[in-house]
C-alpha positions in Angstrom: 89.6 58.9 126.3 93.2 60.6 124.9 91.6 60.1 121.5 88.4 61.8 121.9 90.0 64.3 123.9 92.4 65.3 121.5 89.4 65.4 118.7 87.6 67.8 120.8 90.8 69.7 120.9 91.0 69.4 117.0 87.7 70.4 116.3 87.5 73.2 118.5 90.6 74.7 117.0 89.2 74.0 113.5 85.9 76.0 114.2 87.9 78.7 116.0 90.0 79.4 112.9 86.3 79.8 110.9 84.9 81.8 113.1 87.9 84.7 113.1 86.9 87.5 111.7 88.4 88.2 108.3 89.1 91.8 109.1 91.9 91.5 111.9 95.4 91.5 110.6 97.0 88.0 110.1 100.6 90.1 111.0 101.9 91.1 113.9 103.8 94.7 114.9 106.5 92.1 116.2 107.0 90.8 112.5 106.8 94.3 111.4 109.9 95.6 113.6 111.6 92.3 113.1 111.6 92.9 109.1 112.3 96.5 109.2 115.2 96.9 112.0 117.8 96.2 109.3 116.8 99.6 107.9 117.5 101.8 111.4 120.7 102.4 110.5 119.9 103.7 107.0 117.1 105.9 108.1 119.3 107.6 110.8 122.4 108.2 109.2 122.0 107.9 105.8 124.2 106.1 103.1 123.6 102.8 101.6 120.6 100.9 101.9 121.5 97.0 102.9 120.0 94.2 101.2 118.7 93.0 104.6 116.9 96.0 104.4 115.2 95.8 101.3 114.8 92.4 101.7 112.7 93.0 105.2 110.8 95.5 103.0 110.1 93.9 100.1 108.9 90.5 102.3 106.9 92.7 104.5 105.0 94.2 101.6 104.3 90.5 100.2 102.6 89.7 103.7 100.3 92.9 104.2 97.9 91.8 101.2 95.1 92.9 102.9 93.6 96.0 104.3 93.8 95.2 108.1 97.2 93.8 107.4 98.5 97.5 105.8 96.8 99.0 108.1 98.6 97.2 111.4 102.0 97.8 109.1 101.2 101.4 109.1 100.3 101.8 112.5 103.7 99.9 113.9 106.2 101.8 111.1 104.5 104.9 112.0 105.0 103.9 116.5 108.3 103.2 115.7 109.2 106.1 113.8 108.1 108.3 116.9 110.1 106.0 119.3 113.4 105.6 117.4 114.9 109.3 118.0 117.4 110.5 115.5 115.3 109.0 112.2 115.4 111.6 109.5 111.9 111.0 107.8 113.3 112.2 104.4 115.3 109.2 104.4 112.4 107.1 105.9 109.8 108.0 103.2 112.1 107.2 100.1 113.3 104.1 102.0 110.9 102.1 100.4 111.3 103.3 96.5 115.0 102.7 97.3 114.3 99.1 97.6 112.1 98.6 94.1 108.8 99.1 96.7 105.6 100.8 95.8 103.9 101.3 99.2 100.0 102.4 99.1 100.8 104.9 102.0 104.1 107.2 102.8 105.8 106.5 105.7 105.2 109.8 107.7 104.3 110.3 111.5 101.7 112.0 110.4 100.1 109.9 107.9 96.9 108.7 109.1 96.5 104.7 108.7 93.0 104.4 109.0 93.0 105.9 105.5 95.5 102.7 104.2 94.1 100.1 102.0 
């Protein structure tokens, strides 16, 4: 009974994963702050850009492949901007060029992330 049981739970997890729509985000605005906290610093005072940093960056940009995946990116940087007080967004926005990154959007509060791909 454990055996079948356990198939059912198998198989039911199997179809679940084919019937997910391809166009929600396979990252989470958790992973997104969790990459890009190193970089708080930089963007509020200024100076020199850590490695942990441009590390977070360049692994984030390796994971948002797909639209929906910029897309949540963009949404969470651009949450987190507005929450963090103190950012200066000049600093923000050249962030990512500073760490060898070509990002298809520019970090802005304004920017509208619908518009990402």
């Amino acid at each position: 009974m454990v055996k079948v049981a356990l198939l059912l739970v198998l198989f039911i997890a199997a179809v679940s994963v084919m019937l997910t729509p391809h166009a929600e985000a396979t990252i989470s605005c958790g992973q997104v702050i969790s990459k890009l906290s190193p970089c708080i610093n930089y963007v509020k005072v200024g100076g020199v850009v850590s490695p942990q940093c441009c590390l977070g960056i360049k692994t984030l940009n390796g994971q948002a492949t797909t639209t929906p995946d910029r897309q949540m990116a963009c949404n969470c940087i651009k949450s987190a901007a507005g929450a963090i007080s103190g950012i200066n967004l000049a600093l923000a926005s050249a962030l990512p060029s500073k760490c060898g990154v070509n990002l298809p959007y520019k970090i802005s509060p304004s920017i509208d992330c619908s518009k990402v791909h």
